[in-house]
mmCIF file of the N, C-alpha and C atoms, coordinates in Angstrom:
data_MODEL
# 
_entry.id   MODEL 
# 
loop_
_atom_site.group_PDB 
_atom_site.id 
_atom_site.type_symbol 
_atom_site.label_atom_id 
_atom_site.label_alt_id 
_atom_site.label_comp_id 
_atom_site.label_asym_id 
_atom_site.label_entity_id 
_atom_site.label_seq_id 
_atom_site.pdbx_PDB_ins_code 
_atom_site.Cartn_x 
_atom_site.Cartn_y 
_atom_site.Cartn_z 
_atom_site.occupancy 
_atom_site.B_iso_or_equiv 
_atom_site.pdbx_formal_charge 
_atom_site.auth_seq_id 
_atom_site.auth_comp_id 
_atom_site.auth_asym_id 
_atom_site.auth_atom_id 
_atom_site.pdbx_PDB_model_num 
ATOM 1   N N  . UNK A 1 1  ? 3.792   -16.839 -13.823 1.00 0.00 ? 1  UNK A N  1 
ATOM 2   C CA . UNK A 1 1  ? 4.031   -15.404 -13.865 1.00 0.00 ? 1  UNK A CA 1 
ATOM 3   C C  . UNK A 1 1  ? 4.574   -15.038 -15.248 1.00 0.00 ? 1  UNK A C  1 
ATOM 4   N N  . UNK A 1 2  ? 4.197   -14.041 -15.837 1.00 0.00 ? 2  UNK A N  1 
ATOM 5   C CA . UNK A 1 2  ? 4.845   -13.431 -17.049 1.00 0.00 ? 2  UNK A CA 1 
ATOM 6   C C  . UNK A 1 2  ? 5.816   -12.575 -16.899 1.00 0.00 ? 2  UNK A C  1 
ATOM 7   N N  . UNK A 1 3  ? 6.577   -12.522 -18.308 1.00 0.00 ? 3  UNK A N  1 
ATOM 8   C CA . UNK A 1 3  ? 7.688   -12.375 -18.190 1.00 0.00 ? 3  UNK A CA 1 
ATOM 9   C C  . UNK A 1 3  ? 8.027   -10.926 -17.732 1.00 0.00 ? 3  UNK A C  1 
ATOM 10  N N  . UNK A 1 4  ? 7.160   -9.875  -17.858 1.00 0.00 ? 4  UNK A N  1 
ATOM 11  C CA . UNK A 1 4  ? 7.251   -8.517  -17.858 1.00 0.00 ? 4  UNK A CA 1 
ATOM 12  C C  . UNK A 1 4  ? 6.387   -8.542  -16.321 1.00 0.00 ? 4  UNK A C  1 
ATOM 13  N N  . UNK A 1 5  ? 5.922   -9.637  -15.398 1.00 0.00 ? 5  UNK A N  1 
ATOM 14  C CA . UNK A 1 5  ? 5.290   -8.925  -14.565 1.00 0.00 ? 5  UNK A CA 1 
ATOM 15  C C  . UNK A 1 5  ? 6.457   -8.303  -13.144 1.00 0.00 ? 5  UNK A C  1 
ATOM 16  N N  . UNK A 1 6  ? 6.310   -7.813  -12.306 1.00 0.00 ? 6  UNK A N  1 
ATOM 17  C CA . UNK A 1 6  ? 7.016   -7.255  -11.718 1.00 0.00 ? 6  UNK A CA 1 
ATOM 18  C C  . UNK A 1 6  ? 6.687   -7.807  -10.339 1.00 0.00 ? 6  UNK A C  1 
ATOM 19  N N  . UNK A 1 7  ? 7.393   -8.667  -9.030  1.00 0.00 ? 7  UNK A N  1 
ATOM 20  C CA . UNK A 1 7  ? 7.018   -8.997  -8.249  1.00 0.00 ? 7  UNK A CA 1 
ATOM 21  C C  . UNK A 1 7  ? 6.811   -8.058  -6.960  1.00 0.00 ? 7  UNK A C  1 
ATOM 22  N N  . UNK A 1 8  ? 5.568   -8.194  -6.625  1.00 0.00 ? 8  UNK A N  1 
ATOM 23  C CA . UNK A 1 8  ? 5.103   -7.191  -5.303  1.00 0.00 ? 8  UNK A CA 1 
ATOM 24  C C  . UNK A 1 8  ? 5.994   -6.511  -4.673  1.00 0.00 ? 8  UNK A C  1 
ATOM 25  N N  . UNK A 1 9  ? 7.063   -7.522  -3.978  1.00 0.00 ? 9  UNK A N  1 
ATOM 26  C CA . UNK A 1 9  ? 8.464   -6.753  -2.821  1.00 0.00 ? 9  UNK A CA 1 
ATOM 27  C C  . UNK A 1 9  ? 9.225   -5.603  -3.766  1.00 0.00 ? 9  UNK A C  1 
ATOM 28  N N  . UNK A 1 10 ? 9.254   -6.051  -5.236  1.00 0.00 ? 10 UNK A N  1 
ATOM 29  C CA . UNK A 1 10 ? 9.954   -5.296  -6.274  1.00 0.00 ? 10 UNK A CA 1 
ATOM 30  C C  . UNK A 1 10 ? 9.165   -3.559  -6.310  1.00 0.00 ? 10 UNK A C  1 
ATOM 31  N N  . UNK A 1 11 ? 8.259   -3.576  -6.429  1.00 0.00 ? 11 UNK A N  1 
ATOM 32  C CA . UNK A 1 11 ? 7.266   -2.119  -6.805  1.00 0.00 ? 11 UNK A CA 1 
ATOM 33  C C  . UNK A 1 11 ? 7.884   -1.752  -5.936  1.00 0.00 ? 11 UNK A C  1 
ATOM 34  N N  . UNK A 1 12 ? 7.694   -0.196  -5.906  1.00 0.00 ? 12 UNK A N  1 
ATOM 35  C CA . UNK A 1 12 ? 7.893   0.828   -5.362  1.00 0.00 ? 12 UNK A CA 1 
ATOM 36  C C  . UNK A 1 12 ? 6.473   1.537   -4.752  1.00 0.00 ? 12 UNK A C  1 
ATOM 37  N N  . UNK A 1 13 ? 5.294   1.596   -5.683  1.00 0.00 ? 13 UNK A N  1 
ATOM 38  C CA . UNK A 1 13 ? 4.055   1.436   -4.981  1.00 0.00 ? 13 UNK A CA 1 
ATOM 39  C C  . UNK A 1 13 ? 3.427   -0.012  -5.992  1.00 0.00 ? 13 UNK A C  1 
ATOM 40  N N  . UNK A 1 14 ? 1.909   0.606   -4.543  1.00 0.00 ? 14 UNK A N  1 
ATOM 41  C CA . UNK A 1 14 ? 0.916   -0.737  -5.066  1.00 0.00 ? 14 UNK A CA 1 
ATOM 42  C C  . UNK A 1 14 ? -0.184  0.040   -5.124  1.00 0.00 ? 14 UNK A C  1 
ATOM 43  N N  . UNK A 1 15 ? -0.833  -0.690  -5.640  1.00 0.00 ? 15 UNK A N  1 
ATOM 44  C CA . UNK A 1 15 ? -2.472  -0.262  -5.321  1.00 0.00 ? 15 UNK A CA 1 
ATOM 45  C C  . UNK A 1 15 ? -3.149  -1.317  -4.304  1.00 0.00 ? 15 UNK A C  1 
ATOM 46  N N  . UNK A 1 16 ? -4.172  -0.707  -4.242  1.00 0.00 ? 16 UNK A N  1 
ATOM 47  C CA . UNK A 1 16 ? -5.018  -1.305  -2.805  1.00 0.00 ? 16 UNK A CA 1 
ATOM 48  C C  . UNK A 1 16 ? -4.868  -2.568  -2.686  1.00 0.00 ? 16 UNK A C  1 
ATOM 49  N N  . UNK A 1 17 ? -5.104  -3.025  -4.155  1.00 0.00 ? 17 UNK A N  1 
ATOM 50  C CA . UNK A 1 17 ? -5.786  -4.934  -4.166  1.00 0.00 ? 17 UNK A CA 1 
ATOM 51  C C  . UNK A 1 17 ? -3.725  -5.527  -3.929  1.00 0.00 ? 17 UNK A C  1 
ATOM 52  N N  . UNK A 1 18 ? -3.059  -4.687  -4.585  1.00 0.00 ? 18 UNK A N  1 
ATOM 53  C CA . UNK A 1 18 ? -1.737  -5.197  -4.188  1.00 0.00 ? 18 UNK A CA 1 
ATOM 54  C C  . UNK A 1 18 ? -1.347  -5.210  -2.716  1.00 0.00 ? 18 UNK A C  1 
ATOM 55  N N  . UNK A 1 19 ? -1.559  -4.104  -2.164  1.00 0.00 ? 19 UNK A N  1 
ATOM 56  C CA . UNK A 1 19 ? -1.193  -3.853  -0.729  1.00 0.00 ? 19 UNK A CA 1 
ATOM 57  C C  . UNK A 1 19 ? -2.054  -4.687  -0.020  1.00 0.00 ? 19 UNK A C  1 
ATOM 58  N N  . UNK A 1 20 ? -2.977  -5.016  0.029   1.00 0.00 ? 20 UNK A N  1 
ATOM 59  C CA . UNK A 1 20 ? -3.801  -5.861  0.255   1.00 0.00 ? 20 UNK A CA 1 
ATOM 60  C C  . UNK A 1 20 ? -3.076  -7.366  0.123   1.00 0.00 ? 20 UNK A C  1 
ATOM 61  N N  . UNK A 1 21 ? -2.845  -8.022  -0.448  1.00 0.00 ? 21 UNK A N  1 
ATOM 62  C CA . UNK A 1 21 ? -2.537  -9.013  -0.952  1.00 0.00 ? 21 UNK A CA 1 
ATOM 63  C C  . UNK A 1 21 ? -0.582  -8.936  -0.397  1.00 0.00 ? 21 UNK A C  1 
ATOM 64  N N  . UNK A 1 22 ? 0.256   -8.223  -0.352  1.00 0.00 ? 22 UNK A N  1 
ATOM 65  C CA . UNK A 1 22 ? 1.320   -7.792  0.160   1.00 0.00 ? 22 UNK A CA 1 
ATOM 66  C C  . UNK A 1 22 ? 1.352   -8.025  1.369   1.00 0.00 ? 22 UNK A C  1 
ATOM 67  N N  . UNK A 1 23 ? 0.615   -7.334  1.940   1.00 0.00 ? 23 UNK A N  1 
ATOM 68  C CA . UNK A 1 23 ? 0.924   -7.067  3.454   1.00 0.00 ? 23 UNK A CA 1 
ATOM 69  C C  . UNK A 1 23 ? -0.115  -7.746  4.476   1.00 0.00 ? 23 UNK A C  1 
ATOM 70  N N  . UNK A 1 24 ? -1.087  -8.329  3.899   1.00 0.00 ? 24 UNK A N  1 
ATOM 71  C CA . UNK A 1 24 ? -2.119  -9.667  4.312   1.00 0.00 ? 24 UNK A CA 1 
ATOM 72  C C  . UNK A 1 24 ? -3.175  -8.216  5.625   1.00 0.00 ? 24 UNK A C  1 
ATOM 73  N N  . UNK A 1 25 ? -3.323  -6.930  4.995   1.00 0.00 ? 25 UNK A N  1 
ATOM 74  C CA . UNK A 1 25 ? -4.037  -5.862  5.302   1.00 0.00 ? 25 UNK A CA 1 
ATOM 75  C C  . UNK A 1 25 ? -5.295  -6.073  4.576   1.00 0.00 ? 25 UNK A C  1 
ATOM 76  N N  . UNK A 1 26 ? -6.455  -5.516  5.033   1.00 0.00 ? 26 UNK A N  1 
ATOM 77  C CA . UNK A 1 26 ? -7.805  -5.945  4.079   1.00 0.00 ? 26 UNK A CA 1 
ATOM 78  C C  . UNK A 1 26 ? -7.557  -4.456  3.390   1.00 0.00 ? 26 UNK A C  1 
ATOM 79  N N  . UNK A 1 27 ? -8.240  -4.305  1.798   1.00 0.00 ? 27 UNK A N  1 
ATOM 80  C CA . UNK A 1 27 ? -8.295  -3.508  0.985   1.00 0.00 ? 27 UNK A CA 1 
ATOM 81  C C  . UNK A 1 27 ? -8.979  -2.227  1.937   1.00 0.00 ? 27 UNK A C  1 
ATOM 82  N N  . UNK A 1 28 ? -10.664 -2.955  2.470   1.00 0.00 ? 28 UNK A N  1 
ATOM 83  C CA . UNK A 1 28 ? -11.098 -1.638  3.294   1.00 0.00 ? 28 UNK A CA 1 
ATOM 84  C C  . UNK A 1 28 ? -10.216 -1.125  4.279   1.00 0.00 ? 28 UNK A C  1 
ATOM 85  N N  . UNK A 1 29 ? -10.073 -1.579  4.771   1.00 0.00 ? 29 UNK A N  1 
ATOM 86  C CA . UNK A 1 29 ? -8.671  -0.925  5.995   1.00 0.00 ? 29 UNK A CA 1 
ATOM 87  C C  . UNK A 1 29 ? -7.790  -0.053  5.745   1.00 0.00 ? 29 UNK A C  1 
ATOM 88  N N  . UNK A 1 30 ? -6.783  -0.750  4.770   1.00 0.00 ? 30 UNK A N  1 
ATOM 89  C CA . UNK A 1 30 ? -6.607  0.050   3.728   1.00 0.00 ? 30 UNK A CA 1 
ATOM 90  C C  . UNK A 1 30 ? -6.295  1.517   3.272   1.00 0.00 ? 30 UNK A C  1 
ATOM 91  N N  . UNK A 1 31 ? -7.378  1.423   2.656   1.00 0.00 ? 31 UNK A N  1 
ATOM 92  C CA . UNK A 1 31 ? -8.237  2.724   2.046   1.00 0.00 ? 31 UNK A CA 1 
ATOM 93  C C  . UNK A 1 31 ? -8.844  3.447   3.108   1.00 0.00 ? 31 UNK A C  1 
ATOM 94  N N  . UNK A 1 32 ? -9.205  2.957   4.311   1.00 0.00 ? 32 UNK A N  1 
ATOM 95  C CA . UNK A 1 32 ? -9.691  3.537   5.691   1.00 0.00 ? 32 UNK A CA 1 
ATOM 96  C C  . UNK A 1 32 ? -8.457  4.708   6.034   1.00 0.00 ? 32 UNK A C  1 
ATOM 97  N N  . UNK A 1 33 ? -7.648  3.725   6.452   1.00 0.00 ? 33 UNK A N  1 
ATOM 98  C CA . UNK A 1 33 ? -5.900  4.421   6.220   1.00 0.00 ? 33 UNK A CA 1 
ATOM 99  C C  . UNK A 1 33 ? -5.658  5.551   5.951   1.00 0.00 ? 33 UNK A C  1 
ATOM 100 N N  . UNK A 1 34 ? -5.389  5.173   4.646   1.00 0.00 ? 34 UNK A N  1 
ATOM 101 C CA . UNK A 1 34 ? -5.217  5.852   3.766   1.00 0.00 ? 34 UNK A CA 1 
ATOM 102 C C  . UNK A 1 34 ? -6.038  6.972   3.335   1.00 0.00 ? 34 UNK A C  1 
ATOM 103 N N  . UNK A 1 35 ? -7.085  7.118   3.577   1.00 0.00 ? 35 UNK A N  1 
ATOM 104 C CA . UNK A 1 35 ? -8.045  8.560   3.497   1.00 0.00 ? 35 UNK A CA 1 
ATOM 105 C C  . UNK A 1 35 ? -7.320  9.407   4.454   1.00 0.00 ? 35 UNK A C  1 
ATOM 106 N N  . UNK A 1 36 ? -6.949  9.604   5.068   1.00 0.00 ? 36 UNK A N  1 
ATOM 107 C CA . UNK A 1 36 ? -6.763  10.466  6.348   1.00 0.00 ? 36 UNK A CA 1 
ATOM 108 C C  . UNK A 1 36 ? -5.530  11.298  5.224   1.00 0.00 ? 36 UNK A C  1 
ATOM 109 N N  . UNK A 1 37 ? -5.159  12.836  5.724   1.00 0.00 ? 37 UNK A N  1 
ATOM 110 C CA . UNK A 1 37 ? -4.793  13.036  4.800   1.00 0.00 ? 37 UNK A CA 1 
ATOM 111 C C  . UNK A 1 37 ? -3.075  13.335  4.988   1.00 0.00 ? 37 UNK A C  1 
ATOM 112 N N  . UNK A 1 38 ? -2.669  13.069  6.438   1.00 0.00 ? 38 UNK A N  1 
ATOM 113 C CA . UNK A 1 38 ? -1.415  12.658  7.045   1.00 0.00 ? 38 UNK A CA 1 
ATOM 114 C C  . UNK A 1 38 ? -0.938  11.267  7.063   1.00 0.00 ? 38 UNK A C  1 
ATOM 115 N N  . UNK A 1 39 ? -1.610  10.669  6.225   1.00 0.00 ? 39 UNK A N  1 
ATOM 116 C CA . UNK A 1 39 ? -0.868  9.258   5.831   1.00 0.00 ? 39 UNK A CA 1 
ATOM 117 C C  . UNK A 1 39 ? 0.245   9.051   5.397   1.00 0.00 ? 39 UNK A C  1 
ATOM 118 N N  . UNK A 1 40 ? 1.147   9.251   5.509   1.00 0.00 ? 40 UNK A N  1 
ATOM 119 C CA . UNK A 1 40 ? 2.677   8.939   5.346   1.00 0.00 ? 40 UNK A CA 1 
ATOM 120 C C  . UNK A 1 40 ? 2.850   7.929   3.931   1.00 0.00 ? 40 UNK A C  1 
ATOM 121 N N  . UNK A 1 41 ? 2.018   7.482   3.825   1.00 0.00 ? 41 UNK A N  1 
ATOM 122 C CA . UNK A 1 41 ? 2.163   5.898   2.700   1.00 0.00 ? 41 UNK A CA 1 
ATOM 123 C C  . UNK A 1 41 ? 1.213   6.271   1.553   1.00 0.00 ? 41 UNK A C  1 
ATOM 124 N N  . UNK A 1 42 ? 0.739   7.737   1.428   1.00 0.00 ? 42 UNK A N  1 
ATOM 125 C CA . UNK A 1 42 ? -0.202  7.681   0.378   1.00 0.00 ? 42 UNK A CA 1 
ATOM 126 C C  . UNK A 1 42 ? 0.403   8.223   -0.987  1.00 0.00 ? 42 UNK A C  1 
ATOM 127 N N  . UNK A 1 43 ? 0.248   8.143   -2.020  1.00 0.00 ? 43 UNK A N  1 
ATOM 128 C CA . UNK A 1 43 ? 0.403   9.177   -3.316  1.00 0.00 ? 43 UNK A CA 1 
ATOM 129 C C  . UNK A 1 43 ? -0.542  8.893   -3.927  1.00 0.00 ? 43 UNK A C  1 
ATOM 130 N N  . UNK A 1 44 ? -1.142  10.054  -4.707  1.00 0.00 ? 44 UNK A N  1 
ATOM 131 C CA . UNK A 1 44 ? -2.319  10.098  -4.992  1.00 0.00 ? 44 UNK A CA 1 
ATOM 132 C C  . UNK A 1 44 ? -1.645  10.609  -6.468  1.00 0.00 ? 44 UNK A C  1 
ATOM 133 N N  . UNK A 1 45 ? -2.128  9.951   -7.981  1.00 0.00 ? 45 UNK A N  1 
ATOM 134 C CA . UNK A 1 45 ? -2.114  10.200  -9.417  1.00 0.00 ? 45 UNK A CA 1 
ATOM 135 C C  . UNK A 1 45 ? -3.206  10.287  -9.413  1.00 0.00 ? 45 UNK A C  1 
ATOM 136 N N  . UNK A 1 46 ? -3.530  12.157  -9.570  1.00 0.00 ? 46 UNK A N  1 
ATOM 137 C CA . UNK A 1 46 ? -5.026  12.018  -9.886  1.00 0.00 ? 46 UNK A CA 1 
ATOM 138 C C  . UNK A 1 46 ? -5.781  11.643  -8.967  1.00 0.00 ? 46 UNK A C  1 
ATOM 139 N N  . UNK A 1 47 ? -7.214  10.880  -9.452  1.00 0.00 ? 47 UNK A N  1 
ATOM 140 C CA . UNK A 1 47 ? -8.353  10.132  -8.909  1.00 0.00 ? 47 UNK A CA 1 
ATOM 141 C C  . UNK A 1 47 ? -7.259  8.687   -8.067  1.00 0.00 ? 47 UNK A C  1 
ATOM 142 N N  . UNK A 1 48 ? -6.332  8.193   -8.600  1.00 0.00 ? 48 UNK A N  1 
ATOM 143 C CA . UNK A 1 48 ? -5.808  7.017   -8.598  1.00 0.00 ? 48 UNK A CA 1 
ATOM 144 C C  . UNK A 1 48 ? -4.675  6.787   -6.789  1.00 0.00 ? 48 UNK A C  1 
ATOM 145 N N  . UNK A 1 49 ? -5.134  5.928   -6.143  1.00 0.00 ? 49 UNK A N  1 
ATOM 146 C CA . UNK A 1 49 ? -4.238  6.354   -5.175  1.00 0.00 ? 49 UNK A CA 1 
ATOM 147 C C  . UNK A 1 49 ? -3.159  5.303   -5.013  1.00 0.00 ? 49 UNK A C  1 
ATOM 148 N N  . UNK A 1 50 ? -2.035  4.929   -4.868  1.00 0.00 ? 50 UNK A N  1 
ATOM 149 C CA . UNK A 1 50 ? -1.324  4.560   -4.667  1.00 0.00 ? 50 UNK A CA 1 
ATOM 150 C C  . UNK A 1 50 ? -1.027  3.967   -2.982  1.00 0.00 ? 50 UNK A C  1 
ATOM 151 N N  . UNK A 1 51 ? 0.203   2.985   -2.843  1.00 0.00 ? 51 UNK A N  1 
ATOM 152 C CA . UNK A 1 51 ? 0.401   2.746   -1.788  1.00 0.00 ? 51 UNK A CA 1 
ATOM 153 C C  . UNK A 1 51 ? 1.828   2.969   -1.560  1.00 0.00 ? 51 UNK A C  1 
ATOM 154 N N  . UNK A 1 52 ? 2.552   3.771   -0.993  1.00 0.00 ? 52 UNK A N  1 
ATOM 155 C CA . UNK A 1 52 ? 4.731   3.665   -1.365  1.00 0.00 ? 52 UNK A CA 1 
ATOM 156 C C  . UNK A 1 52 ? 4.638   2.099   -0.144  1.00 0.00 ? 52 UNK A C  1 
ATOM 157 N N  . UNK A 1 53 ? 5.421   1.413   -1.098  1.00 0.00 ? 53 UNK A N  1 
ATOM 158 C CA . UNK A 1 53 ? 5.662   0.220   -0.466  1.00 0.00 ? 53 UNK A CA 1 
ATOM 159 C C  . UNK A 1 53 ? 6.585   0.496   0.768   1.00 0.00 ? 53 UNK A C  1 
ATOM 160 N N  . UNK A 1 54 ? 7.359   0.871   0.891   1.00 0.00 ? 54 UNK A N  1 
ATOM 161 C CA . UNK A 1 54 ? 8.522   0.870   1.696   1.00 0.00 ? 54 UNK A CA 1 
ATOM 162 C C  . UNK A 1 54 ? 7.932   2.087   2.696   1.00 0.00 ? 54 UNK A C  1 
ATOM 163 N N  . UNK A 1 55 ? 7.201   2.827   2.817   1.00 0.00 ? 55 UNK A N  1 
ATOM 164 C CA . UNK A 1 55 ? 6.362   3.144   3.802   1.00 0.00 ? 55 UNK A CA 1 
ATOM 165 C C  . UNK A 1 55 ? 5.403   2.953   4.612   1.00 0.00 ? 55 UNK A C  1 
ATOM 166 N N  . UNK A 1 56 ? 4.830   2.005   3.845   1.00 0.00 ? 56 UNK A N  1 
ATOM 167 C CA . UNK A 1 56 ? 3.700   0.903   4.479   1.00 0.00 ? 56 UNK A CA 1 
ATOM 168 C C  . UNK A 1 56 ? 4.298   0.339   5.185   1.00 0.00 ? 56 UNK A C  1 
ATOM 169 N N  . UNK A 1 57 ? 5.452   -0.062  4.767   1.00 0.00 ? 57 UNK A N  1 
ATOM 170 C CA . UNK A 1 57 ? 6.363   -1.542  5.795   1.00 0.00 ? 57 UNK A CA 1 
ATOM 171 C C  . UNK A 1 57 ? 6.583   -0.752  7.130   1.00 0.00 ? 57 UNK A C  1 
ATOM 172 N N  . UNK A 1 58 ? 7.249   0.540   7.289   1.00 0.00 ? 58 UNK A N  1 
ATOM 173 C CA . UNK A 1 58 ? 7.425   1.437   8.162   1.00 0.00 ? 58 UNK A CA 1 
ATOM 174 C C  . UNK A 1 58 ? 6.229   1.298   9.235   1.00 0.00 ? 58 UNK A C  1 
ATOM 175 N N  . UNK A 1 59 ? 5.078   1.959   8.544   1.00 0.00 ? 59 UNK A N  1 
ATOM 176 C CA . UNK A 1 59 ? 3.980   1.921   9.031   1.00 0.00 ? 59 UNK A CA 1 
ATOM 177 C C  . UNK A 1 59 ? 3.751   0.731   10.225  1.00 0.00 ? 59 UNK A C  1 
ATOM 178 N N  . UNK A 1 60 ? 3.465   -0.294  9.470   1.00 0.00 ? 60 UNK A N  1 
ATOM 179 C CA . UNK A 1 60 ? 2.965   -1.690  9.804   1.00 0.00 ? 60 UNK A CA 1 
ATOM 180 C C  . UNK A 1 60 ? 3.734   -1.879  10.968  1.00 0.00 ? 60 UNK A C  1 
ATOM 181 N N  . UNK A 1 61 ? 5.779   -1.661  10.757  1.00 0.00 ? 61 UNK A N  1 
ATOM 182 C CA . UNK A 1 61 ? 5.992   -2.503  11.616  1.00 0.00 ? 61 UNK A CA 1 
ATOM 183 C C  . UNK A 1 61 ? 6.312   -1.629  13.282  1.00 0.00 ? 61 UNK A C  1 
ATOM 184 N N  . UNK A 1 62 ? 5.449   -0.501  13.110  1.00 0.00 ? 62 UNK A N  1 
ATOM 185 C CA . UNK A 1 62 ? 5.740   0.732   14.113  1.00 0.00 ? 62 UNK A CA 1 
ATOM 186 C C  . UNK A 1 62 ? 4.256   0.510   14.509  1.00 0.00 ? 62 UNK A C  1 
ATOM 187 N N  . UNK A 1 63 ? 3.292   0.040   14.129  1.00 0.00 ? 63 UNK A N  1 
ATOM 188 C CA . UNK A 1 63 ? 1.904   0.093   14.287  1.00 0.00 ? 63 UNK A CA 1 
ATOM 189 C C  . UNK A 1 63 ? 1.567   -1.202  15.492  1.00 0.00 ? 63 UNK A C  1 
ATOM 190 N N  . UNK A 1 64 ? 1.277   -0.772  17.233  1.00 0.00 ? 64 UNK A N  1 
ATOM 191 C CA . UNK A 1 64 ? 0.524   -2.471  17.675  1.00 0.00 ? 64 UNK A CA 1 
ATOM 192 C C  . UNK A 1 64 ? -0.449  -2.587  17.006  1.00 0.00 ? 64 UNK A C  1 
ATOM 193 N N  . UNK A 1 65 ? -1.314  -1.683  16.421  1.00 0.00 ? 65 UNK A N  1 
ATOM 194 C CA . UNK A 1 65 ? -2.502  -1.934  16.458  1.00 0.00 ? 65 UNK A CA 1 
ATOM 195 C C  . UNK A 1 65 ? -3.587  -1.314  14.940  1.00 0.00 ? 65 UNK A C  1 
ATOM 196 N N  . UNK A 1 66 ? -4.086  -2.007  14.290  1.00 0.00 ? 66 UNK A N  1 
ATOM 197 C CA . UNK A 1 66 ? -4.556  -0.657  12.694  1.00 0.00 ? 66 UNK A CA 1 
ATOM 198 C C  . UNK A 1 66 ? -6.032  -1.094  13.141  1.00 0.00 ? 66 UNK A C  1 
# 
């Protein structure tokens, strides 16, 4: 790891391939999710969408079933 990189639990958001890789969620799923436009876990920069980490976790651990 380099010295400036920032570890996953650390972010505040992710992007897909992070959240993905974070939360052992597939990217399409995801982004399935996350389209809807009452998603609780989304921020959108622009074209660019984001994931708020600490809402996902919410999500996930309130969710039986995605």
């Amino acid at each position: 790891m380099r010295d400036n990189m920032v570890p996953l639990w650390e972010k505040s958001n992710l992007t897909l391939e992070e959240a993905a890789a974070y939360s052992g969620v597939g990217i399409n799923k995801l982004r399935q999710i996350s389209d809807d436009e009452g998603c609780p876990f989304v921020l959108w920069v622009g074209n660019k969408r984001l994931l708020k980490r600490k809402k996902l976790d919410e999500f996930l651990e309130n969710s039986y079933s995605i």
